[in-house]
N, C-alpha and C positions, 0 to 999 in steps of 0.2 A: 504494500500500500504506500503510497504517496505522504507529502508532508501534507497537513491538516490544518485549520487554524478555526479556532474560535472565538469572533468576532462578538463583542457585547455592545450593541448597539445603542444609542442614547435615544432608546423609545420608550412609551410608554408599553408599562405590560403589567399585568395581573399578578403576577410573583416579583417583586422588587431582586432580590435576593434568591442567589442560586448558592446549593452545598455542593462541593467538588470535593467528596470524599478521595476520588483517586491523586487525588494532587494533595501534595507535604509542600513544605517551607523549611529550606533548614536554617538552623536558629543560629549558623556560625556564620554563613556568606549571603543568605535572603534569597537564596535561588531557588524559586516553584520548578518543582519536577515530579514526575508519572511515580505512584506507590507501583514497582514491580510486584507481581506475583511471588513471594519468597518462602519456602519451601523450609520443613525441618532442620534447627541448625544452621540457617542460612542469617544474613543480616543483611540491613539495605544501609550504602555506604551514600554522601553525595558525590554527585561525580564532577564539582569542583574542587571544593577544602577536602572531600574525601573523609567528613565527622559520621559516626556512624548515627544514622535518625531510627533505625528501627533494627529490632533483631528478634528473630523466629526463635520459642525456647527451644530447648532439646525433648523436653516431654511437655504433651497436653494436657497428661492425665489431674484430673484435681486434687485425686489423693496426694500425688509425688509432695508438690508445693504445700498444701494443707500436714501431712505429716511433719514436715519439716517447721512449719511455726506453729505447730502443737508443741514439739521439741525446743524450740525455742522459749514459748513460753514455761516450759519446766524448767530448762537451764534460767532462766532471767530469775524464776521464785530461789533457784540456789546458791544463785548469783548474791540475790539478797540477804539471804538467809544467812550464809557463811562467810568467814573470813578468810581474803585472799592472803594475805602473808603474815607470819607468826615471828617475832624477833625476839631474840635471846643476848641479852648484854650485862655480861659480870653478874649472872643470877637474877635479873630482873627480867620480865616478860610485858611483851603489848602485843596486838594483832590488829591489824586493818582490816575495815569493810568497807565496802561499795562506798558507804554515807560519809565514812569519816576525816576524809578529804575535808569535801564542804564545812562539817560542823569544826573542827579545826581553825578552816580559813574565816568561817563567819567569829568565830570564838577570840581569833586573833585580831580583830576589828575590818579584812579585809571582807567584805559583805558582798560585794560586785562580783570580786574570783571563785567567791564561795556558790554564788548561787547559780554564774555560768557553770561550773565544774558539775554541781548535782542537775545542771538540766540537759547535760549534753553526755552523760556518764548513766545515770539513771532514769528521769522523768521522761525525754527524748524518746529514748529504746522503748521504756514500757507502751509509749503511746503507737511507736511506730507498727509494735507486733501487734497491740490489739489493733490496729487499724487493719492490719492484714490480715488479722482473724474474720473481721467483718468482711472485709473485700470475697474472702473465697468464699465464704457461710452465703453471702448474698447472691454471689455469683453464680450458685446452682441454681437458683432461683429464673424460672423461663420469663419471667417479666423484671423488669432491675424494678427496685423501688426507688422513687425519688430523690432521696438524696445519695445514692450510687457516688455520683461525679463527685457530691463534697467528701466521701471516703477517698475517693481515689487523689482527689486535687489535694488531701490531707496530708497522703501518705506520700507524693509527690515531694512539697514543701517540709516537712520534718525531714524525711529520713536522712539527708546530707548533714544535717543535724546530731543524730543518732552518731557518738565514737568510740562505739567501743571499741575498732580495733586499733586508734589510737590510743587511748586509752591503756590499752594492752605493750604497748611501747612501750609508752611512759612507765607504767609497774617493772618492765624489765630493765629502763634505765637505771630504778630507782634499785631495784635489784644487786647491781654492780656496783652499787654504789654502799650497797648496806653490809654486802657481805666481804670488805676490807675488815668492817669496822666489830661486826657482832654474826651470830649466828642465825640464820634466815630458814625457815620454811614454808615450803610451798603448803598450802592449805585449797582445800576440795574448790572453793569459791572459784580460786583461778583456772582450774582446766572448764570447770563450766562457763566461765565466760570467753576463753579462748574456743571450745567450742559451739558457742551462741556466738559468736562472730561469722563461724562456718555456716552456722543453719541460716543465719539470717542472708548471708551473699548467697547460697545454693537457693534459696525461697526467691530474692530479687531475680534471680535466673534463668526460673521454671514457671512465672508469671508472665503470661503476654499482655501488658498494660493495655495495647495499641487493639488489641481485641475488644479489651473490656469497656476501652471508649467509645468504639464502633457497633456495641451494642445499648448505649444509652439514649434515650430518644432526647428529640431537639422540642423547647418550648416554644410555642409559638407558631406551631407548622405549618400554619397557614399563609404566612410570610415570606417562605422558603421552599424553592423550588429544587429538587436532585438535577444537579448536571452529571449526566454519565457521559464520561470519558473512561474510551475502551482502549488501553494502552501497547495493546497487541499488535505489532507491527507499523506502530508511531511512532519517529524518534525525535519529531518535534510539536511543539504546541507552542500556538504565540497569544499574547491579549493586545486587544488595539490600546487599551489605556492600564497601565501597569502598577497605577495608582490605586484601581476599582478594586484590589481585595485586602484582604486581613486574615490571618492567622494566631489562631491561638496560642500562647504561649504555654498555656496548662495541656489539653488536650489536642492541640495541631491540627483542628479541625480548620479550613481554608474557606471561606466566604466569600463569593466576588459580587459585582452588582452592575448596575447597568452606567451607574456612574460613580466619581469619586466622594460627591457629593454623598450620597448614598450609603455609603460606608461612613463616612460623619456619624452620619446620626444612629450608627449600631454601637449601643453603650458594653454590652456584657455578649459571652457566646451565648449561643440557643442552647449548649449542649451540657455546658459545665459550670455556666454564668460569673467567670471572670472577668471585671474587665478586658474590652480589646481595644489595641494600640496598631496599627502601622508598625510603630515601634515606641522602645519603652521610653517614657515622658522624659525628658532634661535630662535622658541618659550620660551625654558627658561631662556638665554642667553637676548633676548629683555625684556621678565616679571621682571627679576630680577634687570634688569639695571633701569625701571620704579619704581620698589618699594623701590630699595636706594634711588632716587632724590625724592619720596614721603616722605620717611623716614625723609631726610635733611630738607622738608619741614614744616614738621609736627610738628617737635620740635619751631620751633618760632611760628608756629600758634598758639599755647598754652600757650608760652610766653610773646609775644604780645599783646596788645590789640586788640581787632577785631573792636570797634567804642568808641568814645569820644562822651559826652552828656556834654551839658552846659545847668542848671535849673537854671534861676534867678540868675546866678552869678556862682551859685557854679559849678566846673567842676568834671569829674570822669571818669576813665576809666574803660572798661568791656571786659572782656576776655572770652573764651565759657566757661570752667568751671565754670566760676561768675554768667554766664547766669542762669545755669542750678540749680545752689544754690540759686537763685533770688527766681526763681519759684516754688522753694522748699518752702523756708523762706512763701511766698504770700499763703500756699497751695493751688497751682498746681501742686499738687502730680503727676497726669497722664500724666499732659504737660511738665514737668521736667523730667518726664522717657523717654518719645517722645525724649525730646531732647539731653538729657546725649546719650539715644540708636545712633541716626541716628547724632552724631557731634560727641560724643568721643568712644562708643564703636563701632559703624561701622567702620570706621577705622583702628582703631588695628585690629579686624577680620581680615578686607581685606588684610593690611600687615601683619599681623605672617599667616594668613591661605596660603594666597597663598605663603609664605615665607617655610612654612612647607612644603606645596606638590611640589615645586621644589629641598627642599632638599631631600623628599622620593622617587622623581623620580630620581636622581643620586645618589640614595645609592638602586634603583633596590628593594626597598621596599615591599614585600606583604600585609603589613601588614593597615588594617583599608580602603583596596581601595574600597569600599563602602560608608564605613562614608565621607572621603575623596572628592567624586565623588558628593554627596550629597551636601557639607559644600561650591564644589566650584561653584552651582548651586544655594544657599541663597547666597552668594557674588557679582554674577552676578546681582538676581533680588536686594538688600538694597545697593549696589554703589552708584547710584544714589539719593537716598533718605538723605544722607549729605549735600545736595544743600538745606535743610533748610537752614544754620544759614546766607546763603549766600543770598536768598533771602530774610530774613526776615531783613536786615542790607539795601537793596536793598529800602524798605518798611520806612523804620524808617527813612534813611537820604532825603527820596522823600517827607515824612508825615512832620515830625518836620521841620520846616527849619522857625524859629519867629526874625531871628534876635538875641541880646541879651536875649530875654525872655527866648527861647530855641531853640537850634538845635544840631543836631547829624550829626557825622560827622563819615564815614569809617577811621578805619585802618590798617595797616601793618599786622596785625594779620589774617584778612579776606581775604588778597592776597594770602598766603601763604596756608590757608586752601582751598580758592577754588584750589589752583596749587593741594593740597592734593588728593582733590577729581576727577578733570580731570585726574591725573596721575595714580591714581589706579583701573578708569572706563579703562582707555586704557591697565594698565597691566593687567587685565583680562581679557580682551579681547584678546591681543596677546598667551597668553598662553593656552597652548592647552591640555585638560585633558586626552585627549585620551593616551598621552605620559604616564602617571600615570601607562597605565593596561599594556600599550607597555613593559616597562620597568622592569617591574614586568612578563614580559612573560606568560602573559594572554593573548593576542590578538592572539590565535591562528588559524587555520583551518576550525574551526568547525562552523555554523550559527546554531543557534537557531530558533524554528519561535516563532514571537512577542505576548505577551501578549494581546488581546481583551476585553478591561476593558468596 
């Protein structure tokens, strides 16, 4: 078959609004292209930046995923229940749990480290599985119930949230760190949450989201007409005005209209009732405003101490770059890369990269928007993973606490850097890469169809 084109004419017609379920938008470059047919195991790639938008599980069956966050949910109760490490110094005994991080940091008057640490360590996770619990329990169900979408738009928005397998870092830095000094054991808590890490990545896995939102029905449907585009033997599709649609950024569902106009005045989707944007509001304008106050931050997290330790008397301050020379000095070569990586060069990445690609986007840049597109897709996933030096601090002042023998104590330095790391998890998020190809007057007419890897 020949090239095709669908022409949206600026007429009057009875349906405003047409759903083009076979057409995606990807969220890295802006480029509308054909959902291939994709097959078990397979994944749909774009076939510009090459970000992956969609991937077929390896099993459909309900049980597979439902057993595994039934599992989950046991490990998370033993998670709580017991304590992950047991410490022995000069006859004296303590043990950490899940909670004792937080109640520690709130005790020591730091309240802000205390309460990010318990909602991204416990409260996070707990919401995340029973969200998933509801998702699959509903999902047998041959009609969705209405609020379907806010479960799944739920569980979408937390689960990046959810660390425990950071988390689980952090307990092994603090590990290497404990067992110079006093004697350590492992306790039951921690194999169940190293493996609740497992069940929960195997469960994200063996869920087809992209299904469960193509069986939610749309509000309003009187509004909205089905555009069926048959992508079988298409390898282009053009729009005369490139302006007339919008894409969801929750559920990807693509909306075009007879004009630009048109799209204006669609507030929320039909399907999942997010706000829709073109793109996201003051995206580089909010990004940039996030990566100065990270900036201002960053500088005394470095200068500061991040914990005070009192051994028998003697006191001492440690700052992260002292961490990282500690571990050095001990050879812990591989754990002192760990952590120089995910506390001081994670970081700078995050600010000069995305500091970079707001400046190439207002100077209309061509130039590297694939590397670019790439670099701000490793950002996205290593954000997160700077919440070591915060949990492992979390860990050390919960463990040590002897009195005059010894104890450890958060500081100033460790407020500052978790502020670093919330700040530049959210300006990445605000900022919108699509702006990148826009600006650069890429984002043109033309749909490719998608890559079938």
């Amino acid at each position: 078959m020949g090239e095709k084109t669908i022409l949206l004419e600026n007429k009057k017609k009875f349906f405003t609004y047409f759903i083009a379920r076979r057409l995606i938008e990807c969220p890295s470059c802006g480029l509308l292209q054909i959902r291939p047919i994709i097959q078990q195991g397979e994944k749909m790639s774009c076939c510009r930046c090459h970000k992956e938008l969609l991937r077929h599980p390896l099993s459909k069956k309900w049980s597979f995923p439902f057993a595994f966050t039934i599992s989950s949910v046991i490990l998370y109760i033993v998670m709580i229940s017991f304590p992950l490490l047991s410490i022995d110094l000069y006859g004296r005994t303590n043990q950490l749990g899940v909670f004792k991080g937080t109640v520690e940091f709130i005790n020591q008057g730091w309240n802000a480290v205390g309460i990010l640490v318990g909602l991204v360590v416990t409260f996070f996770p707990m919401l995340v599985i029973g969200l998933m619990v509801l998702i699959l329990y509903f999902s047998r169900k041959k009609k969705l119930p209405s609020f379907f979408p806010k479960l799944l738009m739920s569980y979408q928005t937390l689960r990046p949230w959810s660390m425990i397998e950071v988390y689980i870092l952090g307990v092994f830095v603090a590990y290497t760190k404990l067992i110079d000094m006093a004697h350590v054991e492992l306790q039951i808590s921690l194999y169940a949450i190293v493996l609740l890490m497992i069940t929960m990545a195997v469960t994200d896995g063996c869920v087809d989201f992209a299904e469960f939102w193509s069986r939610c029905s749309l509000s309003n449907k009187k509004f909205y007409s089905e555009l069926d585009i048959n992508s079988q033997g298409k390898k282009w599709l053009e729009v005369k005005n490139n302006n007339a649609f919008v894409s969801c950024e929750c559920c990807q569902l693509v909306i075009l209209a007879d004009t630009s106009q048109a799209i204006a005045l669609l507030k929320r989707c039909p399907r999942c009732g997010k706000k829709l944007h073109r793109r996201k509001p003051n995206s580089l304008s909010r990004s940039m405003s996030l990566l100065i106050a990270a900036l201002i931050f960053y500088i005394p997290a470095n200068l500061y101490p991040i914990m005070h330790t009192t051994m028998m008397g003697k006191e001492s301050n440690h700052r992260i770059f002292g961490g990282v020379l500690e571990l050095w000095d001990n050879q812990m070569i591989p754990l002192a890369l760990l952590v120089f990586f995910a506390s001081i060069l994670v970081p700078v990445l995050k600010i000069s990269g995305l500091s970079v690609m707001i400046g190439a986007s207002l100077f209309k840049s061509k130039r590297f928007l694939l590397e670019r597109s790439r670099l701000f897709q490793i950002i996205c996933w290593v954000g997160r993973w700077s919440m070591i030096d915060v949990f492992m601090i979390s860990i050390l002042i919960a463990l040590i606490k002897f009195s005059s023998l010894a104890t450890v104590k958060a500081d100033l330095g460790i407020v500052m850097f978790a502020a670093v790391v919330v700040l530049t998890i959210f300006a990445a998020d605000v900022f919108d890469p699509r702006l990148m190809w826009d600006y650069a007057g890429l984002n043109g007419m033309v749909f490719k169809k998608s890559k079938n890897v």
